[in-house]
N, C-alpha and C positions, 0 to 999 in steps of 0.2 A: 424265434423272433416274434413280438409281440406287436401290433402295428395299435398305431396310436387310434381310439372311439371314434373318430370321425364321423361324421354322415354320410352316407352313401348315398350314391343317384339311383334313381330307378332306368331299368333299361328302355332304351329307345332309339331307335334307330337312328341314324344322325344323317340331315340331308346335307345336300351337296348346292345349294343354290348360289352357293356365293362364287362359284366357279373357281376352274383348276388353282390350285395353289401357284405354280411356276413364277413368271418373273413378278406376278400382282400377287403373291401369299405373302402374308404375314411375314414370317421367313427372310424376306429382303430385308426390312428394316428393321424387325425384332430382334435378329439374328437367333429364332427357334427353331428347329427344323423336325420335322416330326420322324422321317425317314432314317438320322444316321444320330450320333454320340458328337455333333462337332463343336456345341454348348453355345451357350448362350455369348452373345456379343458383350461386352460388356459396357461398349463404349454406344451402344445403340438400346438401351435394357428400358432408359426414361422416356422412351420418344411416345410420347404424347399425343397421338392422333386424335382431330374432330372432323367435323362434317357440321355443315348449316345451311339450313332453307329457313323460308321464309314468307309471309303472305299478309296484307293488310289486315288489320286488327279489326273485327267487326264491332267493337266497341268505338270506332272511329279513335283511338287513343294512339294512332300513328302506324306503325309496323311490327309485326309481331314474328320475333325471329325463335327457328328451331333450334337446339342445339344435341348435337348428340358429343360424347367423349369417351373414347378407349384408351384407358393406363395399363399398360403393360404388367408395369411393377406388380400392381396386385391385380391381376385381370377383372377389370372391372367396369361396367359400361353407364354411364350418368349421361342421363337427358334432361332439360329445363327449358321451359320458353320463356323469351323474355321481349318484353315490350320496349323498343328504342326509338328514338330518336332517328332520322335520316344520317346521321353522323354515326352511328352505332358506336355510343362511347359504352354503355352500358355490356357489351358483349367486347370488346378491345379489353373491359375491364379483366371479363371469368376466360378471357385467353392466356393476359397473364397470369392469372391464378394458377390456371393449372398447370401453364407449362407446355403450351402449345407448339409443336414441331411442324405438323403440320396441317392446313385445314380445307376441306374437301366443300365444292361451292358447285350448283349446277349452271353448266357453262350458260355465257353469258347470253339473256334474253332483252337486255338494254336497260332493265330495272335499275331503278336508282341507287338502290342499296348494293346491286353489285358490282355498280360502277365503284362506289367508297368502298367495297369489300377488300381491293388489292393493296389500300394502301391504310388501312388499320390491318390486317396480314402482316406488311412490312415492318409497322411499329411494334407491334413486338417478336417481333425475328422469327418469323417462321415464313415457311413454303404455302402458296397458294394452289391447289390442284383443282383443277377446272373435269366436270364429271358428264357422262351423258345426262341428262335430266329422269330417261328412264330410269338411272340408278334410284330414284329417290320416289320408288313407290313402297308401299307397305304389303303387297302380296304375299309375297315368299316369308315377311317376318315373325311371324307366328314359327314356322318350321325350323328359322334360325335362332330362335329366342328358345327355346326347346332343347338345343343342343346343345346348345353356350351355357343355360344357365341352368343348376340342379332341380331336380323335380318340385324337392320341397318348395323353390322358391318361385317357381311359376304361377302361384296363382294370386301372392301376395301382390307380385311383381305386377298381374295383370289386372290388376284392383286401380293401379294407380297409374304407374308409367306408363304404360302402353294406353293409358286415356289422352296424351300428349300427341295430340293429331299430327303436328309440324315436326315435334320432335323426332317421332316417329319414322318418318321419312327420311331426315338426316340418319336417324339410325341404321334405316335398310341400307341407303345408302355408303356410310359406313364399313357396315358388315359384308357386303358385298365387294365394294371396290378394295379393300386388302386381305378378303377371302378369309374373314377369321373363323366360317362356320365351315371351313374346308383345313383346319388346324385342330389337328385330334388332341394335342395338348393345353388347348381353350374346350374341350367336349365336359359340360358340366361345372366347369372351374370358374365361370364371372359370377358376378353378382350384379346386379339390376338396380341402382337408384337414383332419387333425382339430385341434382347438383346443388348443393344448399347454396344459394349467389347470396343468399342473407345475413348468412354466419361469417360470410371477412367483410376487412374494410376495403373498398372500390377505389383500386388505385390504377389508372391508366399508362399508358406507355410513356405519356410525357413527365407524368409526374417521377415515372418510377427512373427516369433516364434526367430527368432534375438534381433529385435528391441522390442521384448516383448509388441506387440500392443495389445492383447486378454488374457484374463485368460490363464491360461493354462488346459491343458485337465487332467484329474485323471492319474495317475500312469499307471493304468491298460490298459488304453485306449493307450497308447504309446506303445505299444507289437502287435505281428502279427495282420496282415491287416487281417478285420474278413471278409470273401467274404461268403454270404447267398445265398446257389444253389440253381439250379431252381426247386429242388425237395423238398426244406424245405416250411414247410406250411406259406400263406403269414404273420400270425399272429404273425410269429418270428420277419419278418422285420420290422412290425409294432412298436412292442414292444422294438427292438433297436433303432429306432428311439425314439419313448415316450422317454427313460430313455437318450437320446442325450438331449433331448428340454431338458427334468426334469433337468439333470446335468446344462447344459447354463441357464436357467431360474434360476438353484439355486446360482451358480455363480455371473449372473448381481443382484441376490436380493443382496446377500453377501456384492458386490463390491458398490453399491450404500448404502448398510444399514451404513457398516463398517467402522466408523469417524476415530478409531483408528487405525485399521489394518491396515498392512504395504500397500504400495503402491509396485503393483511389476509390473502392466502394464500400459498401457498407457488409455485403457478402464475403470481401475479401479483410477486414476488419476481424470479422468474429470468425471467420472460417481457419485461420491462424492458430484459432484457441482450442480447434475441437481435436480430439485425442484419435479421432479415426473417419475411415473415410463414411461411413455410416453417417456420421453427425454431420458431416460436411453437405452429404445428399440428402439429409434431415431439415440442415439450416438453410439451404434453396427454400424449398417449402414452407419454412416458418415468415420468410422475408414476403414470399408472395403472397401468404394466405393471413394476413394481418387480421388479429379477433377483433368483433364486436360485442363478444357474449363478455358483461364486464367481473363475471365470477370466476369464468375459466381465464382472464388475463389476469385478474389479484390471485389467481392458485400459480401462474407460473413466476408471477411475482417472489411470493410466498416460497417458491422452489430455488427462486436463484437466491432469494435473502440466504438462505440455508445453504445452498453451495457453497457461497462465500467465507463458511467459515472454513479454520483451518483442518480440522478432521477430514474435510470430504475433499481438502484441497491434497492433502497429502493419502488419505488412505484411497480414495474412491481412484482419483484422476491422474495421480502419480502411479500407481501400486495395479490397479487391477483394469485398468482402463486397455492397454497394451496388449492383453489378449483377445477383445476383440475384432470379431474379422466381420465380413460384406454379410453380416447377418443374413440383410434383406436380400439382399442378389439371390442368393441359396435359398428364403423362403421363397420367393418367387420362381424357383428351378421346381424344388421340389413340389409346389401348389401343381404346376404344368406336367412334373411326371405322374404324380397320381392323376391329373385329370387324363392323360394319354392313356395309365395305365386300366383305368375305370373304363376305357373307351375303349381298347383291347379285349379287356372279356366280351364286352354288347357284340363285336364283330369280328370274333373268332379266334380271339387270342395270337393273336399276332404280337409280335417281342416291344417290347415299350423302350423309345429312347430314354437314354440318361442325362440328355442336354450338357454332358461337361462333368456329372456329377461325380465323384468317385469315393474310395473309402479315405482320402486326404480331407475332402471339404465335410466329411461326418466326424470327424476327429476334431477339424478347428470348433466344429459346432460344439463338439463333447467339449473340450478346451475351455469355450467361451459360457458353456452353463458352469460348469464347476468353477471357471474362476465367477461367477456371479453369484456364485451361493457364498463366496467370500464378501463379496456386496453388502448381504442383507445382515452384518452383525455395525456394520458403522449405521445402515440406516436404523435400524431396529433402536440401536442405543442412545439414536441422537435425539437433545430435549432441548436443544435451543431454538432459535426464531425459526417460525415454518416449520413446527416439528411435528405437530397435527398432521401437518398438509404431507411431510414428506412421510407420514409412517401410511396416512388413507390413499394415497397418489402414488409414493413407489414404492415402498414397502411393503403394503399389503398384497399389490399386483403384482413386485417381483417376485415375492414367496409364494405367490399362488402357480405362476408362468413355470417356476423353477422347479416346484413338486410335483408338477405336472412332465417334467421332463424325466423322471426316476424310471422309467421303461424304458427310454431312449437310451439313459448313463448303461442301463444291463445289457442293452442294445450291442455296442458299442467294448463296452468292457468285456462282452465273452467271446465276441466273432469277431474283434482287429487286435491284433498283434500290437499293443500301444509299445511297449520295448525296443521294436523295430520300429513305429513311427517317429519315436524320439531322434532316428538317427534317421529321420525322413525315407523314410520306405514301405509302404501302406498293402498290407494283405492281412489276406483273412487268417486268424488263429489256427494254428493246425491242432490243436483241442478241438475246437470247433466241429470237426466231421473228421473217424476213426479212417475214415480213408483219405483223407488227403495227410494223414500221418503216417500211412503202406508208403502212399507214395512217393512220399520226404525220405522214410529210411531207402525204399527202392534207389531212387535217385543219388542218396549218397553211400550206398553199397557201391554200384555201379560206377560211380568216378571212382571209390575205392578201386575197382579192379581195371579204369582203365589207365590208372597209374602203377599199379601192378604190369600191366601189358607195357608198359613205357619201361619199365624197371627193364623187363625181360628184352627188347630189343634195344638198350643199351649194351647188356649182359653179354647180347648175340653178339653187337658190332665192335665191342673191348675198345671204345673211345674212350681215352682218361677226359675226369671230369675237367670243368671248366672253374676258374676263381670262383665266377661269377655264377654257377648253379652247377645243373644236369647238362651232358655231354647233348642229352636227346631231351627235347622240351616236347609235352603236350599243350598243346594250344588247339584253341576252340575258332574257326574261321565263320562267319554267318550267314557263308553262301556254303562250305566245303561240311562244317561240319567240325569232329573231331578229327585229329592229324599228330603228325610225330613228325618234330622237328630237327634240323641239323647244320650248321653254319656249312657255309660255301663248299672249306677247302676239308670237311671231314664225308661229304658227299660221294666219293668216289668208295667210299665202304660198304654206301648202302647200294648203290648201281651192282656193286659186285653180286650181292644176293638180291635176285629180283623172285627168287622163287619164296623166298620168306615175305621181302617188303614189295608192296607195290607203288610205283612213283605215282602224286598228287599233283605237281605243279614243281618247276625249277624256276625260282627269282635270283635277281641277281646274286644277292647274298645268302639266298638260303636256298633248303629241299624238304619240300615237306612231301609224305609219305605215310602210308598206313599199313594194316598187315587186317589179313580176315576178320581173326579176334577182336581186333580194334573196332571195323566197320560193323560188326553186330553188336558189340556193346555200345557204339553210338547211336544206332539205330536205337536200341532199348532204351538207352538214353530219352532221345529225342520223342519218342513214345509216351515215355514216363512224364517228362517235362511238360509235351500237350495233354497230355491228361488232367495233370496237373493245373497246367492255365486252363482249362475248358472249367474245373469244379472251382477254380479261385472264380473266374469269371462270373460262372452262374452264383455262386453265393455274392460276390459283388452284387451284382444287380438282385439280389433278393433282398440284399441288407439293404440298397438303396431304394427300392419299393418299399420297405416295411418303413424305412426312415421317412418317407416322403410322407405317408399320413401322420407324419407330427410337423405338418405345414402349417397348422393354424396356430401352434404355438411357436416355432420358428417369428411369424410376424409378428404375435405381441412380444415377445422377447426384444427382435427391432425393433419396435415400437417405443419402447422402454427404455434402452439404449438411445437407441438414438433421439429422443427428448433428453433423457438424461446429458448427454453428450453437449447438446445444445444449448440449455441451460447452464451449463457448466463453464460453453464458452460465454456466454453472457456475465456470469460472475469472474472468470477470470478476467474479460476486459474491464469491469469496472469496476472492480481493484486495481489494475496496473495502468489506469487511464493515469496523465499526468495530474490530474485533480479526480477523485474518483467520483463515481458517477452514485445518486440517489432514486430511493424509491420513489417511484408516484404514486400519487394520492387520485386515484377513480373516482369521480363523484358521476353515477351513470345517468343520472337526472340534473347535473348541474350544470349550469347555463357561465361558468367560468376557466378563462385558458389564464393557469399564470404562472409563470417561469422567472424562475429568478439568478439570476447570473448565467444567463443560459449558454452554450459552448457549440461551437459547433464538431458534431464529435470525430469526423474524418481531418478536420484541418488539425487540429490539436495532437494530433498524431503524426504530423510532417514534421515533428523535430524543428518547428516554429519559436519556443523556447517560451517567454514571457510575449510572444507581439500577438498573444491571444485574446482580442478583448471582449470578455461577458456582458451581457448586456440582457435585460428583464424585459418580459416580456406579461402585459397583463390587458386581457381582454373581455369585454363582458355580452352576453347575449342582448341586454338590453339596448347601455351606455357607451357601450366601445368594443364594438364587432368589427367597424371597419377601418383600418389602419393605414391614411395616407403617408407614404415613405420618404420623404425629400432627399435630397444633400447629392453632392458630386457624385459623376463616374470614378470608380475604384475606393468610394468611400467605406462602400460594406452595404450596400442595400441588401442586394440579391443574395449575399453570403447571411446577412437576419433571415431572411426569410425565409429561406431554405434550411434556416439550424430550426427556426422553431417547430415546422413541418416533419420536419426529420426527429426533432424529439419526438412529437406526437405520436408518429410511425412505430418508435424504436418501443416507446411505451406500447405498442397496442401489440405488437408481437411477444412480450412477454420479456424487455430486456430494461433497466434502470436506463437512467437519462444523464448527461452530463448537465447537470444545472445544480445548483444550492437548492434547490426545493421546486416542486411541480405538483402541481396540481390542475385538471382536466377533466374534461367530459369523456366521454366516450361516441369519437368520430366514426362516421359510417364511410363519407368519400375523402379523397385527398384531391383537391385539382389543380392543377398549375398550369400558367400560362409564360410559360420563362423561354426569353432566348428564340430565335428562328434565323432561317438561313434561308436563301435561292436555292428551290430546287426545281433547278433547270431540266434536269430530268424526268421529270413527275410534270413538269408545268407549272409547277405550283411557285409563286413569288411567296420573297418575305411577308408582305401584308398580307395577301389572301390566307399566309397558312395563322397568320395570327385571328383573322377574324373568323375562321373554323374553327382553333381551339376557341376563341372570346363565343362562339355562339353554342358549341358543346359542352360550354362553362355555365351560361347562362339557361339552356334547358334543362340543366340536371342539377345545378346546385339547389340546399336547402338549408335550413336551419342548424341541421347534423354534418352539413359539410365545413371541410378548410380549406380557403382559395388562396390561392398565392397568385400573384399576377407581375411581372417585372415589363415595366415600358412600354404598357399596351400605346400603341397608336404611335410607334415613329416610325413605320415605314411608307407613312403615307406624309403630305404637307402639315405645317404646323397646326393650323388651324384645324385643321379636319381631324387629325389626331388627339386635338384635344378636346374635340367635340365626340368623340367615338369614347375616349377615356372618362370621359366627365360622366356619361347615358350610363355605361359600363359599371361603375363603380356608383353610381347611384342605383342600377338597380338593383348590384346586389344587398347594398344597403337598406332598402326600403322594401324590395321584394322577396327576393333570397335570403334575405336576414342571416345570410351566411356568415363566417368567422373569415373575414378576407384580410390579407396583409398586402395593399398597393403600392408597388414601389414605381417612382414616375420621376421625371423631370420636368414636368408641364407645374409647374410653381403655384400656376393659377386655379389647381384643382384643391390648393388648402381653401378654399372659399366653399368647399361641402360641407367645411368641418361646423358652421354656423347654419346653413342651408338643409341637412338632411341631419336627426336625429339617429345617432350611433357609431357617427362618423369622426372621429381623430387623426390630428397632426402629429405625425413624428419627423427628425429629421436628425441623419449622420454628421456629426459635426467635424468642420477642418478648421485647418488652421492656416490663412497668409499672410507672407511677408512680403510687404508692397517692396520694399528698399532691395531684396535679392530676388522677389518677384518668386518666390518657390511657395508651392504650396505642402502641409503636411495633413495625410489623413490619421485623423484621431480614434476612427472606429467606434463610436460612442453614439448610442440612437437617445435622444433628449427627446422631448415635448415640445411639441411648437412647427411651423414651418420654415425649412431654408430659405435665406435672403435668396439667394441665387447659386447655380448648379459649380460653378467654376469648371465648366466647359473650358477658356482660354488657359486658365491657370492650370490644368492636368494636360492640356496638351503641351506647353512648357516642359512640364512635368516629363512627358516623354518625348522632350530631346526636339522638337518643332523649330527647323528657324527663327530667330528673334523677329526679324523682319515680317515672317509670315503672322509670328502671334501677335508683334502690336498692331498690323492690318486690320486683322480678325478682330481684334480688342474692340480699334474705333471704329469698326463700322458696325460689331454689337453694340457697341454704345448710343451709336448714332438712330440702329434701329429701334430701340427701346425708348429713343429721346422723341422719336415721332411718332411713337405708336400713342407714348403717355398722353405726347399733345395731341394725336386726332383722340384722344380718352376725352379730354379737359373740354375739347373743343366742341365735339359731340353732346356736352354738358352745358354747354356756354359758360364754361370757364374759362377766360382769358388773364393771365398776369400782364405784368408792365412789360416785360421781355416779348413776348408774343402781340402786346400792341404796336411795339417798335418796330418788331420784322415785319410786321405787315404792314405798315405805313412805308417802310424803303420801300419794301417792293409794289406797294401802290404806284408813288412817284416815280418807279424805274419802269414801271408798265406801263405808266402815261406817256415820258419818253418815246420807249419803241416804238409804243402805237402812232407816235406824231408822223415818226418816219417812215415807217409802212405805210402812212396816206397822202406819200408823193403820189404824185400823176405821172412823170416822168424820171425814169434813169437819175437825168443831172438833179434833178429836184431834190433826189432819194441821197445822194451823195451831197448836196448841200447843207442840207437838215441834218445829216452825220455828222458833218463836221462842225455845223455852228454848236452841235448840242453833248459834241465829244469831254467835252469836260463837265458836263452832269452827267452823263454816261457811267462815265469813271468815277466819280465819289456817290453814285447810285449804288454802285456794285460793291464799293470798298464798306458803304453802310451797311447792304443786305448782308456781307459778310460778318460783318461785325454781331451787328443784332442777332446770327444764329448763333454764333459762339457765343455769345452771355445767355441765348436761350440753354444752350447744351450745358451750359455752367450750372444756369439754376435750376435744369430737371435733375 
């Protein structure tokens, strides 16, 4: 057995600082366990652990947070400090990224940041673990960083990460509180780097629960941020985490099984399309970690152009796609047995777990390269678009990956029985080793002769056979043993001779019985057979030690796959989109968004039929950055703005767009301000949670960002809402020079559009019919600003009393009639109508006042009455005069 060049660790002793493994090891939530074979969990393999501290930036530049991160998948620990804001939108951001389950915080000291700690936690669905504070020293880290990571890489590693003061801390702490320097199968096996936050684009929790990019979380999971103190035992945060994986794990099966079920994100869209669960746990990752690098997003371009065609639809994705299996799961088994087994020799050789592994999952793997070297004759041959990219991007690396596997395939093909595998039953070759071929014939000599001894105590007890076989059956029982059998009523033959047979057990319908001969030859039996399992066993596990250092090619294999897979599903959706989807055009220095019949690509998939309407979108860094939205509720505001946002996204991950043509920059953040709700729970009202997004909007945007904004300022009075929207959207106009699309109802914020250069009117156009009083939306976004929202006419719309809506009508009417005139009047603009009413009610003021300056009772009641009939056509005038005023506003 030939074990794959790997590098080797150097020896070293492995300390224990991180404390016992037991209910705080690794082990709870990884589902690793170093002690027995019970394998890996699989529904817990992603969970994502961090840890964060944190300490004012002595550059005065705000707060300056630690971050440490442990991924399972490929055991690997990423630190990064990063500079936030009080709202820490910037670190909400690299949570989502990675996929955060859970994140470890030292309990609370009243710090500001950790007060907003538990509820960006919440947002994107993970578990808050509250730590002692001592956890989060740097002491012991050196000794743990030694054990975790291979020799070679310790000094690279300490050139630079370990110069990250804060991160650092997060780190020990980390290491410590899930005991991974007390996990002999992380001994050697991480690797050490910093978290690139620079290479995706910065898409927050609200945005990414906007644009509907991820399942969404259960019900229950969207209520109070569950923060776990440092006093709860760690088995708790274990187990919140398990049932985060268990929940996402059940999710992506759902969303990938589910042919029929509705599409409601973007994950469950393309996840439909990928050929295995690889590409499915592939395409999480590619959703979260959106490129900014604009060469690596035109090569994945480049790659799905070429999917698309039909060779690689029928030969790659029909044909050879089906044999592969959880690649990755398996590289990340085997990464952790060689690192246990590497850690076995250092401490005395002690027997190294298998994690689950067996000669089944070395055989899928054989399976999976050999049908991959069927792969490389489509890639190899193809010369159509992307053929550059697909022969230097997977061609070249699958033929490298795959030639690199040619010790593994001999591996494999001389020591497992593949003949027997076929018919699913996995051992080692008895070629393989000339004594476990004694042992084979042994074993079937011996049943030879204990069906011989069966023959002969039929012989003795002269029962005629049965239709249905032998008069005397040998059977194997797994507590007894071997035995000789004989139905009910032919038992009193064998009782007769007790000095030949000896009785086993009397059941109702049967006797079973043995005789000397028998019991020694089972014994020999039984001898031969654990012999037998003891050398299949140990060559098992040697073949799986030797197979484990072909771990680093195991991963870029997945790696390969599952890109491939991904891209794959990217081209199949956008061919069988109902209008198929186009490439964009990157322009990574151009300062223009412009979309033309743009789609939104989730709706267009609900079997909506033709009531889909495109609508162009084009925006310029200089002349038209910022985009005021007008027109009705349910006209389509929020649904524009969220398609174009979502193109942007879909482009930067590497997937075509549903529009006629697209052309773009390349965005660094996505921010949205859409939608809010009372949460009662958290304390937080609708307006407060708006003007935390509106302010984590405003510290972080820039020129590379795209803001979306839906109805900033209604959940406060009109006035003030429109005063908060108007500041809002002009700074980002003027300061942010951001790429913002504002969608509002405040009519009187198209009055930017002449006020602040870069600022434009759009507006959704409807349609009413005074005479049936309905209104229709058109879904159509035009130039210019809406007359007005048709508030009344969409509450018609759904079903409102008649009585209730003309109410409503006139006394918007009424109020818009007196706001114009204190407008006019505050101008000293007066018409004829407005001279008129105020001259009645002059004269009707002069009246009262005559009678209010009785002196007495009867006086007061005199003057009423002489003056009752100018009273009366006082009142009947002032009425009059406001209705021709209402007429001609």
């Amino acid at each position: 057995m030939q074990p794959y060049p790997c590098s080797s660790d150097s020896p070293t002793s492995p300390p224990m600082s991180g404390g016992p493994a037991g209910p705080g090891g690794l082990s709870g939530v990884v589902g690793f366990d170093g002690a027995g074979d019970e394998g890996l969990n699989d529904n817990c393999a992603d969970a994502v652990m961090c840890a964060v501290s944190a300490k004012n930036d002595s550059g005065g530049h705000g707060l300056r947070l630690g971050l440490a991160v442990f991924d399972p998948r490929r055991p690997s620990l990423r630190v990064a400090e990063i500079v936030s804001d009080e709202h820490l939108t910037a670190l909400e951001a690299v949570l989502m990224q990675v996929g955060a389950v859970s994140v470890l915080a030292p309990a609370g000291d009243g710090a500001a940041w950790l007060r907003r700690l538990p509820y960006v936690v919440h947002a994107v669905g993970a578990e808050l673990v509250e730590a002692k504070k001592s956890l989060f020293t740097t002491a012991n880290l050196t000794q743990d960083i030694s054990y975790l990571l291979p020799a070679a890489a310790l000094k690279p590693a300490a050139a630079k990460e370990l110069r990250l003061e804060i991160a650092c801390s997060a780190l020990a702490a980390l290491i410590s509180y899930w005991s991974l320097a007390s996990d002999e199968t992380l001994c050697h096996a991480c690797i050490l780097e910093t978290y690139p936050i620079s290479s995706f684009l910065n898409v927050d929790a609200a945005a990414a629960v906007a644009l509907h990019l991820l399942p969404q979380q259960p019900q229950q999971q969207r209520l109070q941020p569950r923060i776990l103190p440092c006093s709860t035992k760690y088995g708790e945060a274990h187990a919140a985490a398990k049932d985060r994986i268990s929940a996402a794990a059940a999710a992506s099966a759902a969303a990938a099984a589910g042919g029929s079920a509705a599409t409601t994100s973007v994950f469950s869209l393309f996840s439909r399309r990928c050929c295995s669960s690889l590409g499915v746990r592939r395409l999480h990752i590619f959703i979260s970690q959106p490129l900014v690098d604009a060469e690596e997003i035109v090569r994945r371009h480049d790659l799905v152009e070429a999917l698309m065609q039909e060779v690689f639809r029928r030969e790659v994705f029909q044909r050879h796609f089906k044999h592969v299996s959880d690649v990755d799961k398996l590289a990340t088994k085997l990464h952790r047995i060689h690192a246990a087994t590497q850690a076995a020799k250092e401490t005395g050789g002690k027997r190294t777990p298998r994690l689950g592994v067996g000669l089944g999952d070395l055989v899928k793997l054989y399976d999976c390269v050999v049908e991959c070297n069927s792969l490389l004759g489509p890639l190899g041959e193809y010369s159509g678009p992307g053929s550059s990219t697909v022969r230097s991007y997977l061609y070249t690396k699958l033929h490298s990956t795959i030639s690199s596997f040619s010790s593994f395939i001999k591996l494999v093909e001389h020591s497992i029985d593949l003949e027997e595998a076929k018919r699913g039953t996995y051992i080692i070759d008895s070629r393989f080793d000339p004594r476990m071929g004694e042992l084979l014939q042994q074993r079937n000599l011996l049943l030879m002769q204990l069906q011989q001894e069966r023959q002969r105590a039929e012989e003795i007890l002269d029962i005629p056979k049965r239709r249905d076989g032998d008069a005397v059956k040998l059977v194997e029982d797994p507590t007894l043993g071997f035995a000789l059998r004989v139905v009910k009523r032919d038992q009193q033959a064998v009782l007769s001779r007790k000095k030949e047979f000896q009785q086993i057990r009397l059941n109702k319908n049967e006797l079973l019985f043995s005789t000397n001969r028998l019991r020694a030859l089972a014994a020999r039996h039984k001898d031969t057979c654990d012999e037998y399992q003891q050398l299949q066993s140990a060559l098992v596990d040697k073949a799986v030690q030797v197979a484990s250092t072909y771990w680093p090619l195991a991963e870029q294999l997945a790696d390969l796959l599952g890109t491939i897979d991904v891209l794959g599903a990217f081209a199949a959706v956008a061919l069988t989109a109902p209008i198929p989807y186009v490439r964009p055009h990157i322009e990574p220095e151009g300062g223009i968004l412009r979309l033309e019949s743009c789609r939104h690509a989730l709706l267009e998939v609900q079997g909506l039929g033709g009531s889909i309407i495109a609508n162009d979108c084009f925006m310029d860094s200089e002349s038209s950055r910022l985009h005021l939205i007008t027109g009705p509720n349910m006209g389509g505001k929020s649904t524009y703005i969220r398609q174009v946002a979502l193109c942007v996204l879909l482009a930067q991950i590497g997937s075509f767009v549903p529009c006629k043509s697209c052309t773009m920059p390349v965005f660094r953040q996505i921010m949205c301000r859409v939608g809010a709700s009372d949460l009662q729970l958290r304390g937080v009202s609708t307006f407060l949670a708006e003007m935390v997004e509106a302010t984590a909007i405003l510290k972080n945007a820039g020129p590379q960002s795209l803001v979306i904004v839906d109805e900033l300022g209604r959940g406060t009075s009109t006035y003030e809402g429109f005063g908060l929207a108007w500041a809002v959207a002009k700074d980002l106009a003027e300061r942010a020079r951001s790429f913002t699309l504002f969608a509002t109802h405040f009519l009187e914020l198209a009055a930017l559009e002449g006020e602040v250069a870069g600022v434009r009117n759009y507006h959704v156009k409807a349609a009413v019919c005074k005479e049936k009083k309905q209104i229709t939306f058109l879904y159509d976004v035009k130039k210019g600003h809406a007359d007005q929202s048709y508030g009344v006419q969409v509450a018609q719309f759904a079903g409102l009393p008649e009585a209730i809506t003309t109410r409503a009508a006139a006394m918007s009417q009424h109020l818009e009639c007196a706001e114009k005139r204190e407008k006019r009047r505050s101008k000293g603009i007066l018409d004829e109508a407005d001279r008129d009413r105020d001259g009645a009610l002059k004269k009707l003021r002069a009246v009262v006042t005559h009678a209010f300056a009785a002196e007495t009772p009867q006086q007061f009641l005199q003057r009423v009455k002489d003056s009752a009939d100018e009273l009366r056509e006082g009142l009947k005038e002032v009425q009059k005069q406001t209705q021709l005023q209402v007429a001609a506003a």
